[in-house]
N, C-alpha and C positions, 0 to 999 in steps of 0.2 A: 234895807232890802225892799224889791218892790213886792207886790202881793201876788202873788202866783205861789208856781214849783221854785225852790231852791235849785240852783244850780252850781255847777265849778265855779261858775265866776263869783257868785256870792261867799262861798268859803274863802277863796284867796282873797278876796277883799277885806274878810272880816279876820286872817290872819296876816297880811299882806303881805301874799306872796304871789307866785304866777298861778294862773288857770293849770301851766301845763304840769308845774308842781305837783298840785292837788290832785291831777289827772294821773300821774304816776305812782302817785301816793294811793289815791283810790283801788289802781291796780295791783299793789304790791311790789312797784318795779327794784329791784334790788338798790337802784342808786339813789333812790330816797332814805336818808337815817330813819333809823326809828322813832326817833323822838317825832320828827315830822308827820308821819304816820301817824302814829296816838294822837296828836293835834288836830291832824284833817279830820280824823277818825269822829273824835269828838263831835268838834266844829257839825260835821257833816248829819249827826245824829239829832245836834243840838235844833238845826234850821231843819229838821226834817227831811233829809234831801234825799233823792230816789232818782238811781242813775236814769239813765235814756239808752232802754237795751237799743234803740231802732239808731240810734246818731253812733251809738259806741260801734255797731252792727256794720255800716255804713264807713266808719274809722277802719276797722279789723278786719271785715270783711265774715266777722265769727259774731253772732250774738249769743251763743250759748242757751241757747233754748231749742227746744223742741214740740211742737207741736205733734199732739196724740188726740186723735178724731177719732169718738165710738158712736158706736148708737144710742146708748144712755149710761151713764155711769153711775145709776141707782141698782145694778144689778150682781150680784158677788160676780159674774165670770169676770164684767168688766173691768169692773173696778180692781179684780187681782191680780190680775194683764199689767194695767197701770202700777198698782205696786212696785210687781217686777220691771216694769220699765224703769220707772224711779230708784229700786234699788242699785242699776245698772248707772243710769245717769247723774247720781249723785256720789258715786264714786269719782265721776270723772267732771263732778266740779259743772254739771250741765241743768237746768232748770225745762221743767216741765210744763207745757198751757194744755190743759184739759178742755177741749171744745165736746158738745154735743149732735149731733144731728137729730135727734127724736124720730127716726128713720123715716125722716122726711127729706126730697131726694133737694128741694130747692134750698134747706134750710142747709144741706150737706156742702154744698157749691158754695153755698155761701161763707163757710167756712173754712173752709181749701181756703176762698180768697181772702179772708181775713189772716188767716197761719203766714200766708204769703205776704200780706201787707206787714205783718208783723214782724218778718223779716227773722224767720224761724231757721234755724241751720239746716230742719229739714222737716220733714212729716210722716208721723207713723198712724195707720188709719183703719178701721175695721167696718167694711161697706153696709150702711139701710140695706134695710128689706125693699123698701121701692127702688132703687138703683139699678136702671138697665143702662145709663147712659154715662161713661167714664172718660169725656175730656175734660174735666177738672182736673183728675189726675195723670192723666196723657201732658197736662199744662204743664204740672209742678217737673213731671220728668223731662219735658222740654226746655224747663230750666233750667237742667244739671242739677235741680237738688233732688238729694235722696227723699226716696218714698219705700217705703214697708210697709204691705199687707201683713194683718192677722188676722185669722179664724174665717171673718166673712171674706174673702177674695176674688179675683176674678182672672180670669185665662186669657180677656180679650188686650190686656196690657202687658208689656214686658216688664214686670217689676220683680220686685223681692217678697217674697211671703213666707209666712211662718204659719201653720196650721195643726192640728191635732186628725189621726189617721179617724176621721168620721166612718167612714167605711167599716174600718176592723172592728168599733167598738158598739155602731151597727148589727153586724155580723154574730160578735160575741154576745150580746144581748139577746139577741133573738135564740140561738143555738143555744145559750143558758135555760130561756122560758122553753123550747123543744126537750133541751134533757129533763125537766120537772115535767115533762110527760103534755105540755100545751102541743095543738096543733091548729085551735080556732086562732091566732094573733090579730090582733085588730092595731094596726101602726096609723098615729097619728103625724102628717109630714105640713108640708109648708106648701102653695103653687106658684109661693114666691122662685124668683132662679135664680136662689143661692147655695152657693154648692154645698152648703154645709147639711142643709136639706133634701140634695140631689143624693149628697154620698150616703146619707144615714136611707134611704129609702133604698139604694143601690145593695146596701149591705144586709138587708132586712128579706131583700128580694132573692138574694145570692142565696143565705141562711137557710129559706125556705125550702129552694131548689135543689140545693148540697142533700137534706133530709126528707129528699121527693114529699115534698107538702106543696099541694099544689095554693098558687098564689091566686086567691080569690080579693077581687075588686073592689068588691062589697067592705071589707075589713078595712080598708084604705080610706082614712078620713084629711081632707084638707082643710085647714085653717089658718087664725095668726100665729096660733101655738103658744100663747096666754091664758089664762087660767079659765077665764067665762068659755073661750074656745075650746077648753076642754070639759067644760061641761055640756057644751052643746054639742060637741062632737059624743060624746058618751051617751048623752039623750039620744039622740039618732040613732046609732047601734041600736037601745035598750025598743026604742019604739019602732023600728023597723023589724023587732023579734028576731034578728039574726043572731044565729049562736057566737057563742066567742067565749075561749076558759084565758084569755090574756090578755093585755094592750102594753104596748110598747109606743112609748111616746119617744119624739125628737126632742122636747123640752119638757125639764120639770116641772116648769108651771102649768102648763096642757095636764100633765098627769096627775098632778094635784087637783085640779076641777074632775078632773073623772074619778080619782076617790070618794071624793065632792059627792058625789050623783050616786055611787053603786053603794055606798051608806044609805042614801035617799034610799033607795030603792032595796033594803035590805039584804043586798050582795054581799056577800063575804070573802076581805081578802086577806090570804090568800088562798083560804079554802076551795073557793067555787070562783074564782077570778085573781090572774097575779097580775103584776103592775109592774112596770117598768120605764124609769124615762133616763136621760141625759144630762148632764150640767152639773151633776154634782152640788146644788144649790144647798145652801147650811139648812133649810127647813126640812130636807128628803131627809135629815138621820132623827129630828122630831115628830116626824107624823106617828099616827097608829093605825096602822103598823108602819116602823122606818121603809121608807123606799129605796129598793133596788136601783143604782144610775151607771151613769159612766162621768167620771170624773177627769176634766181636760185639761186637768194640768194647765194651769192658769196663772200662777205665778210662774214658777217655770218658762211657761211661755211669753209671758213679758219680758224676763230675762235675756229669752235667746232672742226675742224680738229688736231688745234693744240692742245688745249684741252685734246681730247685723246689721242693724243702722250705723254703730258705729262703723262697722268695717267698711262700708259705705262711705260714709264721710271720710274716711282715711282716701280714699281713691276719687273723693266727688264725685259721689255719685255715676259713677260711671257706667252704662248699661250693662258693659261684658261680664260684671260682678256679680249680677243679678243672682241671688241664689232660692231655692224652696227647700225648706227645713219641715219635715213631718214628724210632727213628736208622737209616740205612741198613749194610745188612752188604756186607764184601767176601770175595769168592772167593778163596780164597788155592789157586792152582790148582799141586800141585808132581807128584812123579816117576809115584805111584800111579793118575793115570789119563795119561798119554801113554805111548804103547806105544814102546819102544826097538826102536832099529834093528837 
């Protein structure tokens, strides 16, 4: 054999038999015996040999993969999105390539076109923070293959998305901290424009309005909404001396840095300050005190993501299937906004 990759040709050589043998045997094709089977099978393990999704792809016109594009998959939302993708996709016999973008908008492009090079049966994808500009994925749907939005989306392309109602669980957070009697809120959002940021600040604002609290400006802090960003955002508040008996963050990690600081600063919560963020991140039920979130159903929605990708592929991709799924978020309401006795 020569020195490279193993291929078909080298198994039927080294059992001599045809390529196309081996190739059907590889597959499972019924009219291979099984003894031929167990032989290739061998054979195939023994020379190391590693199909060619992109030639088989190319053959079938199916390579059985799927390409799933997040912004980092060091994070629990992401990574349990994926999960449920993969528990959906490995039912049906389909392999997953986990790309990143580091919500960086060039590094994102750049991986659309490798998913595509890859020859992916299609692409499920959750947009950077820097991303204003979507003909990458205007591309992928110009090619008839299926593309599915999650959580980060966008309204300027006709796709399919799957997202969690950011508005209501907005809404219900704020209208939670107003029944424990807050009315100073200090909401920390994003001036990235992603909707996921637009609708929690939509719902915050709503909340306010609904319990004539009038919405002051001042409370409204912008940043990345990572952890140092919430302590810089809390430092601000605390050294601009403006009052405030709450914060309501759009991300956990934001709200965690502002814990951070109102300890520094021997603030007590939730006695004299509640807390509240979103994401449901596994460290919000460890802190001291556990934190109040909203939790996005995150396996769940990989599931139904996948889902509709399948259904998707059933029809190729076809625009008029396009569908938007909102799964509803729940309040996970713990220590950080009820005030102890």
């Amino acid at each position: 054999m020569k020195k490279g990759k193993a291929t078909i040709h080298d198994i039927a050589e080294k059992l001599n038999i045809t390529a196309s043998t081996v190739s059907r045997a590889l597959n499972d094709n019924p009219r291979i015996s099984e003894n031929t089977k167990k032989l290739v099978m061998k054979m195939a393990k023994q020379l190391n040999y590693q199909p060619n999704h992109i030639a088989s792809a190319l053959r079938s016109g199916k390579s059985k993969l799927i390409g799933v594009l997040v912004p980092t998959a060091n994070r629990n939302f992401f990574s349990s999105v994926v999960r449920g993708i993969e528990d959906i996709a490995n039912e049906l016999d389909y392999k997953v390539i986990i790309s990143q973008s580091y919500e960086d908008y060039e590094k994102e492009v750049q991986n659309v076109e490798a998913l595509l090079n890859a020859r992916v049966d299609g692409i499920i994808a959750s947009i950077g923070k820097n991303t204003e500009n979507f003909d990458h994925f205007q591309k992928v749907l110009d090619k008839g293959i299926p593309l599915v939005l999650f959580d980060r989306i966008t309204n300027e392309i006709d796709v399919s998305q799957v997202i969690i109602d950011d508005y209501q669980g907005a809404y219900d957070t704020t209208k939670h901290l107003i029944e424990q009697g807050c009315k100073r809120i200090v909401h920390f959002t994003s001036p990235k424009k992603i909707n996921i940021y637009r609708e929690r600040l939509r719902g915050y604002e709503d909340a306010l309005k609904d319990n004539k609290i009038e919405i002051d400006p001042e409370l409204i802090e912008e940043s990345n909404m990572q952890l140092e960003d919430g302590r810089t955002c809390m430092e601000n508040i605390i050294k601009k001396g403006i009052p405030f008996d709450a914060v309501f963050s759009s991300s956990d990690y934001a709200v965690m840095g502002a814990l951070q600081v109102l300890r520094e600063h021997k603030i007590i919560v939730p006695n004299q300050v509640k807390l509240a963020g979103f994401g449901n991140e596994p460290f919000t039920s460890f802190t001291f005190p556990p934190i109040t979130t909203v939790d996005q159903k995150s396996i769940p929605m990989g599931r139904v993501t996948a889902e509709t990708f399948f259904e998707l592929l059933k029809s190729d991709g076809k625009r008029g299937n396009n569908q938007k799924t909102v799964l509803k978020p729940e309040l996970i309401i713990r220590e950080s906004t009820q005030k102890r006795n």
